[in-house]
C-alpha positions as CSV (number, residue, x, y, z in Angstrom):
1,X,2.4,-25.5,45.6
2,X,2.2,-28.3,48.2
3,X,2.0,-27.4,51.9
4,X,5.2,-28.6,53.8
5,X,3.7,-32.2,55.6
6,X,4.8,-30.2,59.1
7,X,2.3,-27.3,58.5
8,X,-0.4,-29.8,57.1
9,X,-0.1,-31.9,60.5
10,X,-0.2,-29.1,62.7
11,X,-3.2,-27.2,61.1
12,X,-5.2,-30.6,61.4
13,X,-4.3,-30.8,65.1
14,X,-5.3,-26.8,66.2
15,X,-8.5,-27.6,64.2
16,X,-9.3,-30.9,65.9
17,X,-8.5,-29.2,69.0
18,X,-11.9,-27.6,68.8
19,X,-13.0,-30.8,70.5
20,X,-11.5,-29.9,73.9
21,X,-14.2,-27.6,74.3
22,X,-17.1,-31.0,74.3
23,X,-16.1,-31.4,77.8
24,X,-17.5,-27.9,78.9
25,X,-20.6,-28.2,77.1
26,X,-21.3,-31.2,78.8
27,X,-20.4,-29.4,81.9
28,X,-23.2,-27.0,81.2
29,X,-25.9,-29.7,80.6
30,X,-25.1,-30.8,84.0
31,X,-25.2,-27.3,85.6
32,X,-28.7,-27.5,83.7
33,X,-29.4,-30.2,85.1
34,X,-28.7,-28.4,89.0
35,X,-30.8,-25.6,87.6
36,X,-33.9,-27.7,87.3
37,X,-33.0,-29.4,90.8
38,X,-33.4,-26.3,92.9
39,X,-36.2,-25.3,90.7
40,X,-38.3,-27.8,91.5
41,X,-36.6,-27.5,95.0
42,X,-37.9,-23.7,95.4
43,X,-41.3,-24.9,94.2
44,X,-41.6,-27.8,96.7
45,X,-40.6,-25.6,99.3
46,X,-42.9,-22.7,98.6
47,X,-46.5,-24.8,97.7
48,X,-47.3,-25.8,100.9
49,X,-47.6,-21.9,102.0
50,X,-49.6,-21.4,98.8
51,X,-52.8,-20.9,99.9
52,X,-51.5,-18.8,103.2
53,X,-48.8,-16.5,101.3
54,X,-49.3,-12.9,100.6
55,X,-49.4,-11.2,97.0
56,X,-45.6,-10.3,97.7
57,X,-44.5,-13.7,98.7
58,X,-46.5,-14.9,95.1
59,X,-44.7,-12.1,93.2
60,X,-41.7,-13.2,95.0
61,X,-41.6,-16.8,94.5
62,X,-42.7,-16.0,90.8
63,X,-40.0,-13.9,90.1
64,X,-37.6,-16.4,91.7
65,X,-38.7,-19.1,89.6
66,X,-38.6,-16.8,86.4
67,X,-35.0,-15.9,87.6
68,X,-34.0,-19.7,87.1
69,X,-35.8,-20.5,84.1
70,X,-34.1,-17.5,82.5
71,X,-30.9,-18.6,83.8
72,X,-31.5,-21.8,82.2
73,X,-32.6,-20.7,78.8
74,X,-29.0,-18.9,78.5
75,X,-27.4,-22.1,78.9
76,X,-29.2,-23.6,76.9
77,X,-28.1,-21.1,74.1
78,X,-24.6,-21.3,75.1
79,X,-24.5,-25.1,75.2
80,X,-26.3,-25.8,71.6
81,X,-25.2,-22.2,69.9
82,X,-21.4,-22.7,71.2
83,X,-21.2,-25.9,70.5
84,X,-22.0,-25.2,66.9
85,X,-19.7,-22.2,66.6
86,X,-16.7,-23.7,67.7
87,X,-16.8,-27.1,67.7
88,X,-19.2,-29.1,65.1
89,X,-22.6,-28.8,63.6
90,X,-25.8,-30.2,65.4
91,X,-27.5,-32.4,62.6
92,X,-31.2,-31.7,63.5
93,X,-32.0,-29.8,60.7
94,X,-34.9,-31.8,59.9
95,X,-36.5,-32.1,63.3
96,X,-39.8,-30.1,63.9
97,X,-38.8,-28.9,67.3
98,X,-35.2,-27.2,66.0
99,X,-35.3,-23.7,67.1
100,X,-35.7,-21.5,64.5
101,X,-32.2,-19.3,66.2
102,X,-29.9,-22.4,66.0
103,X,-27.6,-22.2,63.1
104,X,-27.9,-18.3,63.2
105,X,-26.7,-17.0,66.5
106,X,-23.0,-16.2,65.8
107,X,-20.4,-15.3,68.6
108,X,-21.8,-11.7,68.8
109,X,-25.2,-12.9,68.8
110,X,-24.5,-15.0,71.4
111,X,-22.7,-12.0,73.4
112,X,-25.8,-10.1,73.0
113,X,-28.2,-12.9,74.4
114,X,-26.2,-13.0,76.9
115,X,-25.4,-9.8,78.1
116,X,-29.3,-9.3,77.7
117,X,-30.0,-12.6,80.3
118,X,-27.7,-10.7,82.8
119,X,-29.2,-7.7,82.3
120,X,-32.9,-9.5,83.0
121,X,-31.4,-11.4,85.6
122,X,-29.9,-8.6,87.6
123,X,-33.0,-6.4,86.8
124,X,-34.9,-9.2,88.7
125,X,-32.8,-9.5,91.8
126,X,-33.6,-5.6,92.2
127,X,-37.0,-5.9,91.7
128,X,-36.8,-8.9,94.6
129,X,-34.7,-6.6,96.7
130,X,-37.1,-3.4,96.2
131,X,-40.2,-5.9,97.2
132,X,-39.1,-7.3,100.1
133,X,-38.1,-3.5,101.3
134,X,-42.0,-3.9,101.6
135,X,-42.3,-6.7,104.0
136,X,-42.8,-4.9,107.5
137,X,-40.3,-5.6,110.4
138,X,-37.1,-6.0,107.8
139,X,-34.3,-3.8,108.0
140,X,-33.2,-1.7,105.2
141,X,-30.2,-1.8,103.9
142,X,-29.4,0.8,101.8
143,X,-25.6,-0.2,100.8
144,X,-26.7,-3.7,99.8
145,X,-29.4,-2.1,97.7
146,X,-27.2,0.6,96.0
147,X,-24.7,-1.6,94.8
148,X,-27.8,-3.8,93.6
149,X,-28.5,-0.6,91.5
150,X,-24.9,0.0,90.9
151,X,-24.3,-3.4,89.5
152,X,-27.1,-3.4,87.4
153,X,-27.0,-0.5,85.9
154,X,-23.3,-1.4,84.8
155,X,-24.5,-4.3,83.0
156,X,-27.0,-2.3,81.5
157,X,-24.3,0.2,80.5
158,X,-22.2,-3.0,79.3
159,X,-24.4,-4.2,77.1
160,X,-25.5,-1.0,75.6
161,X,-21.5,-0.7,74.7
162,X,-21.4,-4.1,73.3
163,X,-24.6,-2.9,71.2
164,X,-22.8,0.1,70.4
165,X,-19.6,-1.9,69.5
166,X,-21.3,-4.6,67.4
167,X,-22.9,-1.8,65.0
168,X,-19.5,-0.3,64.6
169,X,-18.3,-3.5,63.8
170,X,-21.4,-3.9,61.1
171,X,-20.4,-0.4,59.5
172,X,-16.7,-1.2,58.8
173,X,-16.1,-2.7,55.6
174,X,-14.7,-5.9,55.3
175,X,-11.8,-7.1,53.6
């Protein structure tokens, strides 16, 4: 039986709709784009003091640099894994440098990396916080650092749910 020519025009137009969502990915390139920009920024900023900083200020600066690279690499995975997944394939599949993941991370795959950058992201703001409670002369501020703790450990939690959730979802039979 034919489909009514009403039906056939609007199932065309909600599935070329996917397109809409181009415009964000390209949106996230450029917020890549800022990422690398105060990279490079913190770096500048922090080499001429190399040679007079102290192990903390290294660990520091490390961990701040880490903090951006790891924020990058999630959009990165957002940008080429939702693009992919909602609106059209990425024809690469012959290029030597194609991650092995792209192709493969589905929407909860891509929850999961993500909830798991947060997680690593959050877990490296505490550690920041927790070192600099090691710098003499600084005050301590114990609310800021609890809800530090408190907010990470809810992502923590968050993730482990989603986890949870996503197994569950494995185990139920599909129809």
């Amino acid at each position: 039986m034919k489909k009514p020519l009403l039906e056939t025009w609007l199932e065309r137009g909600l599935f070329a709709s996917r397109w809409l969502m181009a415009p964000f990915y390209v949106g996230l390139v450029v917020a890549l784009a800022a990422l690398i920009v105060v990279f490079f920024q913190e770096l500048a900023h922090a080499l001429p003091t190399v040679l007079s900083m102290k192990p903390e200020d290294a660990i520091l600066l490390a961990l701040s640099l880490i903090d951006l690279s790891l924020a990058a690499n999630l959009l990165v995975i957002v940008i080429l894994s939702g693009y992919e997944n909602f609106v059209s394939k990425i024809d690469t599949a012959s290029h030597e440098d194609r991650p092995d993941w792209m192709g493969t991370v589905d929407f909860s795959g891509l929850k999961m990396k993500l909830i798991a950058s947060i997680v690593a992201i959050s877990a490296i703001a505490l550690l920041k916080a927790f070192l600099k409670l090691t710098e003499p002369g600084l005050a301590f501020d114990q609310a800021r650092l609890m809800w530090l703790v408190i907010v990470h450990l809810s992502f923590v939690v968050s993730g482990v749910l989603l986890a949870v959730m996503d197994w569950l979802n494995g185990k139920v039979e599909k129809h």
